[in-house]
N, C-alpha and C positions, 0 to 999 in steps of 0.2 A: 288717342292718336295712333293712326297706322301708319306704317312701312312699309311702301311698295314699290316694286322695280319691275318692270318691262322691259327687253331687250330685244336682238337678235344678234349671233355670231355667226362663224364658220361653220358650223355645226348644222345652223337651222336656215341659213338662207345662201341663196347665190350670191357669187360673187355685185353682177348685175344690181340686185337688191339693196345689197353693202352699199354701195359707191351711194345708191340713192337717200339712205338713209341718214348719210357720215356728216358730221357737220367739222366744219374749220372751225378755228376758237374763236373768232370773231362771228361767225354763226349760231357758237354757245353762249358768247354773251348780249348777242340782241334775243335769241329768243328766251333767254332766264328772265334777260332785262322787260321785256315784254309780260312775260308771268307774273313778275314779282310787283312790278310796278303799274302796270294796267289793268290787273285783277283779270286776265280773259276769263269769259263767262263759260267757256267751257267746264272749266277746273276751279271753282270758288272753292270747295274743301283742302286745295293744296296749302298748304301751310310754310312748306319751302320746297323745291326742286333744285336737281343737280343733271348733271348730263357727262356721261363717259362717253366719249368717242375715240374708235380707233382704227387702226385699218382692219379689223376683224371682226369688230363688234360696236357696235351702237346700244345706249343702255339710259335710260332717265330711274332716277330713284324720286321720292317722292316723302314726302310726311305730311298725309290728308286723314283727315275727322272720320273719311269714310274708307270703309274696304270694298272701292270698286276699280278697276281697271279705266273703264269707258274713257275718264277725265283725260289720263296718260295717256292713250290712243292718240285721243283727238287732237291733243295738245301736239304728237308727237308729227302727226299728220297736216297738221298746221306749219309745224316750224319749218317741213320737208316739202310742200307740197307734191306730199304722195295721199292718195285716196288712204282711209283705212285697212279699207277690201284687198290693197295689195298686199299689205304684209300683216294682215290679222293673224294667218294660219301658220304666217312663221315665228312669231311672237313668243318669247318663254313670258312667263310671268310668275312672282315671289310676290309674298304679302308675309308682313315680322318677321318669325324669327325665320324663316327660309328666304326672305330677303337678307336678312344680316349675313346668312351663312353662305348666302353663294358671292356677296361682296367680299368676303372674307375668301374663297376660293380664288376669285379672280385674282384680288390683288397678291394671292402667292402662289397664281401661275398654275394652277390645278385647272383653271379652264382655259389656258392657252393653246393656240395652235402647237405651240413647241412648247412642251412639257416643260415648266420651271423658268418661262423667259423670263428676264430681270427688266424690261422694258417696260411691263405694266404697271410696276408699282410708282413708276413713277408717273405716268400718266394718270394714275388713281388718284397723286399726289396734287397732280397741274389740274382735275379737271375740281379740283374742292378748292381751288384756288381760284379759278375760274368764277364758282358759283358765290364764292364770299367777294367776291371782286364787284359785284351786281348787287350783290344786296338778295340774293335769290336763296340761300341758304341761311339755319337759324343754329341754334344749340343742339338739335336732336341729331339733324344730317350730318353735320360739324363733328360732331362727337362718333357719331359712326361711321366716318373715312377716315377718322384719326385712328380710332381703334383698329380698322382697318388693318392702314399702314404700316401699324405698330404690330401687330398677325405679321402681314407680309416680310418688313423686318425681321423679323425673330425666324421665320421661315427658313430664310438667306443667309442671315446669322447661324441658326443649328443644326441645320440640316447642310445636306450636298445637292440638294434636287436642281441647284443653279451652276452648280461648280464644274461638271462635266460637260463640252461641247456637245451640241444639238443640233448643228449645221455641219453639210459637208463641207460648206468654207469656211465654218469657224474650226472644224478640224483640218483644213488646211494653214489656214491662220496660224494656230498652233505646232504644226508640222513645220512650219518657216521659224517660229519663234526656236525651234529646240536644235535647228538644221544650221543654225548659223552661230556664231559669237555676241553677238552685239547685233539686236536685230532694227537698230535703232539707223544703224552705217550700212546696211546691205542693201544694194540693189535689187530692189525688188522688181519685179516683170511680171502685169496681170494681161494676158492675153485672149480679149473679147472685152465686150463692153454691156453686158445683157447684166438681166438680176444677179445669177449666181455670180458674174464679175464684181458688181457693185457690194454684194456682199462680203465676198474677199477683200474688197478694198475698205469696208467697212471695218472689219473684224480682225485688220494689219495693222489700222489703225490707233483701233483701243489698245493694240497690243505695242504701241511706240514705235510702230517703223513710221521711217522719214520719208528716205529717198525709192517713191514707185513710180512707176512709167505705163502707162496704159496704153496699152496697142492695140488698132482695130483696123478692121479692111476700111472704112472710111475713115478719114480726120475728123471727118462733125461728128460722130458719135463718140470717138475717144475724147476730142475734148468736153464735149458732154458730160461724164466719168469723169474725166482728170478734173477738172476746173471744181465740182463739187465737194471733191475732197483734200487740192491745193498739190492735186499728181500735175507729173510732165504727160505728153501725147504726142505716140508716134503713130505709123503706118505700117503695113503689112512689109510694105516696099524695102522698110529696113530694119526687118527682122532678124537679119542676119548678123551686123552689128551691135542692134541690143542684144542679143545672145551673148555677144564679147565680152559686155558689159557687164552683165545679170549673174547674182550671186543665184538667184531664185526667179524660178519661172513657174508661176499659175496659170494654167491654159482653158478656157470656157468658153468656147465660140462655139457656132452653132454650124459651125461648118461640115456638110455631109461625109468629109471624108478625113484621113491627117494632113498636116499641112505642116508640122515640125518633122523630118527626116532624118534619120542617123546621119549620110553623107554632111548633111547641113549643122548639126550637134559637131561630126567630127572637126567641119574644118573651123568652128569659132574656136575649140577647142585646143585647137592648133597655135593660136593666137593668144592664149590665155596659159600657157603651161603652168602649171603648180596651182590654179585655183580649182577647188571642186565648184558643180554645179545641181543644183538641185531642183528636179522638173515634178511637178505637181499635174498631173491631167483629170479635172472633175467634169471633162465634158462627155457629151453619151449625143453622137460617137465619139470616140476616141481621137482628141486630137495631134498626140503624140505616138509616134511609131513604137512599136516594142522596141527592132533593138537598139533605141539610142539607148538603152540599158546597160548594151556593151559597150559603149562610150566608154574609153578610162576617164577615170575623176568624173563620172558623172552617174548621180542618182536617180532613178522614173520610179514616181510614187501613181496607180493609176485611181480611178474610179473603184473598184473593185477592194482593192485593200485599204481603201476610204470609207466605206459603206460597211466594212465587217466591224472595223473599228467606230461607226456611227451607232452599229448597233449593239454593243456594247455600251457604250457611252450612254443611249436612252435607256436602255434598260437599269444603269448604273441608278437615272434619275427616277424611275416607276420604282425602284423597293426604297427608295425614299417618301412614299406618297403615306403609310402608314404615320411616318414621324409628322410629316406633314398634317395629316387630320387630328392627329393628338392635340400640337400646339394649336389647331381653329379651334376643334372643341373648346381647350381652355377657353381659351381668348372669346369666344361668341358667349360662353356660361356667361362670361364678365361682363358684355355689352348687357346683357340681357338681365343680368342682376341691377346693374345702372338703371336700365331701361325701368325695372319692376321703381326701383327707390325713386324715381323722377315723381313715378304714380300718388307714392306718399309723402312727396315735397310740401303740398299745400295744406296738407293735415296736418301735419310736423310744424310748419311755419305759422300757421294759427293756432295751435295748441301752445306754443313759445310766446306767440304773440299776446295770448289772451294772461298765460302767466306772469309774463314782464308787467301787462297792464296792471294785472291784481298786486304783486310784489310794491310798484310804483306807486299806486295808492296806502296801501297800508303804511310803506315807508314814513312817506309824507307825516300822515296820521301822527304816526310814532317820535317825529322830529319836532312836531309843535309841541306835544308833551313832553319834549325835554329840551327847553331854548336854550340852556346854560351848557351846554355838550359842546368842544370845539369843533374845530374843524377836522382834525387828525379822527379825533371819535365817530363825528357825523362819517366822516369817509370810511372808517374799518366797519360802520352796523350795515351800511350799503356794500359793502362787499360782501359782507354776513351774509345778505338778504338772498347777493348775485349766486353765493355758491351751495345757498341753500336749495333755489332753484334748479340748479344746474343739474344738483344731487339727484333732486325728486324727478326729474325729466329724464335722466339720462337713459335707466331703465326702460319708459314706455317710448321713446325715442330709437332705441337700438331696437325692440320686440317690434316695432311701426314698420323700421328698413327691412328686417329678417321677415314681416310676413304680407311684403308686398307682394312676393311671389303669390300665384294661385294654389288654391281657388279660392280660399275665405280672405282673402283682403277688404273684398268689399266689406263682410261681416265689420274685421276689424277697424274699417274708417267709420261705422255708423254708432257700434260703440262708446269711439274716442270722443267722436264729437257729441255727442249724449253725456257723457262724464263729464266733461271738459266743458260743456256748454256752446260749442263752435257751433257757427252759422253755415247756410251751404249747403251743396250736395257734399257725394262722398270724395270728391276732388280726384278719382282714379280714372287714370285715360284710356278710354272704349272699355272699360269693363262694366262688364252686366251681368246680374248674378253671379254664377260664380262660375265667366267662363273669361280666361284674358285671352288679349288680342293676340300677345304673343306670349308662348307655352313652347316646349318644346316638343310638342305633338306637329305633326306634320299636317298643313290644312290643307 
C-alpha cells in the first residue's frame, strides 16, 4: 500500500486557480462519499481518500495498491469540474514517506502563507473528520492525520514559531491589548471595512475585547463587518463623536488621502479631558495626519513602526523553523516505523495463530490423559501452555517489528513462514525484493 498526495497552494497556482479548486465541506463530503461508496472507475486502487481544503491550498491524500498519480487527477478533476490540463503543471505531488512528511509540514505551519499560522491545524483536524464522517477514510489515513496533529501539536506546544504576531493587525490587535487596562471595557474604533479591517476585528476578538464599532463611508458595508462579528456600525458622517467615545482607533480604509486631522483629534479631545487616546494607522496611504501626534493625551502608532516590529516578530518565528524540523523528523521516523510493523501484522498474526492452534491441540491430547485432574489444575496447565507460548514468540515477534524496516524484510517474512509453516505470500505492503515503498530516500 502507498501514500499519495497531490495538491496545489499559494506557492504553485493563482489565486483564480484556488477559488476553482477549493471545495466547501459539503463538497468534501459528496465527493468522498462518491469515492468510497460508488467505487468511480477512475480510481479502483484507492483504498481510502481524504481532502484538505482551504483558502490557500487544495490537497487529496490517498492510500492506493498503486504508485500512480493519474487516479488523483482525475478524481480531483471530476469532483471540480476543472479539465486536468488546467492544473496539471501546477500540481505538487508526494508518494510515502514524502507524502507523510510534508502532511506533517503543513499541519505545523511550515508550509503556510504566514509562517506558523495556528489555523491549519485545525482544519487538518476537521478535514479527517470530514473523511471518517463518509466512510471514505480507513486505519492507514486515520492514523496519519492523527499523527499528524499530534506533530503539529507538539509544534505549538515547544516551540514559539506560533507565539509572535505575523499580521500587521494582529500586531495592531496586540498594540490595543497592552494600550489599554482592560481590553475587554474599551471602546474600540475600526475605521474601513476591507480585509485588513476585518482582520483587526478578527484578532480584537480572540483577544476579548467586547465593545467595537465599525465605521465606513457607507453603512452597507460597515454593517457587513459589524453584523459578522456582533460589532455596532456607524458612518463617516459621525466620526467625530465616536472619536469622543473611543479609547482606540484602528484606521484601514483605502482612502487616497487622510481623513483624521489634528484640528478634528484636538476638538473630540476637548470633550473627553483626562482620557488618553490611542490611534493605530495601518493603511498605505496614511490615513491619519502626523501631527495629531501633538494632540495632548493622544498616541499615533503608524504603518511604519508597525512593519519594523512585523519584522521582527517573523523573523522571531524563521529561527524557530530548526526546532520545528527536529520535532517532524521525530514524529515522521514514528509514522513510518508504524507504517514498516503494519507490513509485519499478518505474518505475526499467522505465526500466533498457527501457535495457539498447535498449543490447543496438544492441550486437549494432554487432558484426556488425565480425567481425574480438577478443575483449578486443568486451568493452571492451560496457562502453563499460554505462557509457554508467549515465551517462545516473544523473541521472533519483537526481531519480526524491528526488521520490517528495509530492505531484507521481505527475506525475513519468507523465512518465518517456512519455519512456521504459514500459508501466503510474504504479507508486506508494495514491497518487492528488497526495495520498500516507503524508505527514507527521497523518490
Amino acid at each position: 500500500m502507498h501514500i499519495l498526495s497531490i495538491g496545489i497552494n499559494h506557492t504553485t497556482a493563482p489565486v483564480h486557480l484556488r477559488e476553482k479548486l477549493a471545495f466547501s465541506e459539503e463538497q468534501v463530503r459528496a465527493a468522498l462519499a462518491r469515492q468510497s461508496h460508488d467505487h468511480v472507475s477512475e480510481v479502483p486502487a484507492i483504498a481510502e481518500m481524504l481532502i484538505v481544503s482551504t483558502c490557500n491550498r487544495t490537497e487529496v491524500y490517498a492510500a492506493s495498491s498503486r504508485r500512480s498519480f493519474a487516479g488523483l487527477e482525475a478524481f480531483l478533476a471530476d469532483a471540480r469540474g476543472v479539465p486536468v490540463s488546467e492544473f496539471h503543471s501546477h500540481l505538487y505531488r508526494h508518494a510515502d514517506v514524502e507524502a507523510v512528511r510534508h502532511l506533517f509540514e503543513v499541519a505545523a505551519g511550515l508550509d503556510s502563507l504566514v509562517l506558523g499560522e495556528p489555523q491549519i491545524l485545525g482544519q487538518v483536524t476537521r478535514a479527517l473528520e470530514l473523511a471518517r464522517g463518509v466512510g471514505a477514510t480507513g486505519p492507514l489515513l486515520s492514523r496519519l492525520f492523527q499523527a499528524a496533529i499530534h506533530a503539529g501539536k507538539r509544534v505549538r506546544t515547544e516551540t514559539a514559531i506560533s507565539r509572535s504576531p505575523a499580521s500587521v493587525s494582529s500586531l495592531a490587535a496586540g498594540l490595543c491589548e497592552r494600550s489599554v487596562q482592560d481590553i475587554r471595557t474599551a471602546q474600540i474604533v475600526i475605521l474601513g471595512a476591507g480585509e485588513m479591517a476585518e482582520l483587526a476585528v478578527e484578532a480584537l476578538r480572540k483577544r476579548g475585547a467586547e465593545r467595537l464599532t465599525v465605521v465606513n463611508r457607507t453603512l452597507e458595508r460597515a454593517h457587513a463587518l459589524a453584523d459578522r462579528w456582533n460589532a455596532t456600525a456607524d458612518t463617516f458622517e459621525n466620526l467625530e463623536s465616536v472619536l469622543v467615545r473611543a479609547d482606540i482607533l484602528i484606521s484601514s480604509t483605502g482612502a487616497p488621502h487622510t481623513i483624521i486631522h489634528a484640528e478634528m483629534v484636538a476638538a473630540a479631545m476637548a470633550q473627553r479631558p483626562g482620557r488618553p487616546l490611542v490611534l493605530i494607522d495601518i493603511a498605505v496611504p496614511r490615513d491619519i495626519e502626523d501631527e495629531t501626534a501633538h494632540v495632548p493625551n493622544v498616541r499615533l502608532h503608524d504603518i511604519d513602526n508597525l512593519n519594523a516590529h512585523l519584522e521582527q516578530s517573523l523573523a522571531m518565528r524563521a529561527a524557530e523553523i530548526p526546532h520545528v524540523q527536529a520535532i517532524l523528523a521525530e514524529e515522521v521516523d514514528k509514522f513510518i516505523e508504524y507504517f514498516h510493523s503494519l507490513d509485519m501484522l499478518p505474518i505475526i498474526t499467522a505465526m500466533h495463530e498457527r501457535a495457539e492452534i498447535i498449543r490447543s491441540e496438544e492441550l486437549a491430547k494432554t487432558l484426556r490423559r488425565l480425567p481425574d485432574l480438577t478443575d483449578t489444575e486443568r486451568e493452571r496447565i492451560e496457562a502453563l501452555t499460554q505462557a509457554l507460548v508467549k515465551k517462545l514468540l516473544d523473541q521472533p515477534t519483537r526481531r519480526l517489528r524491528a526488521e520490517a524496516t528495509c530492505p531484507h524484510a521481505p527475506e525475513y517474512a519468507t523465512v518465518t513462514r517456512t519455519l512456521f509453516g504459514l500459508k501466503g505470500g510474504n504479507g508486506l505492503c508494495g514491497l518487492s525484493g528488497s526495495t520498500c515503498p516507503i524508505s527514507t530516500a527521497t523518490d
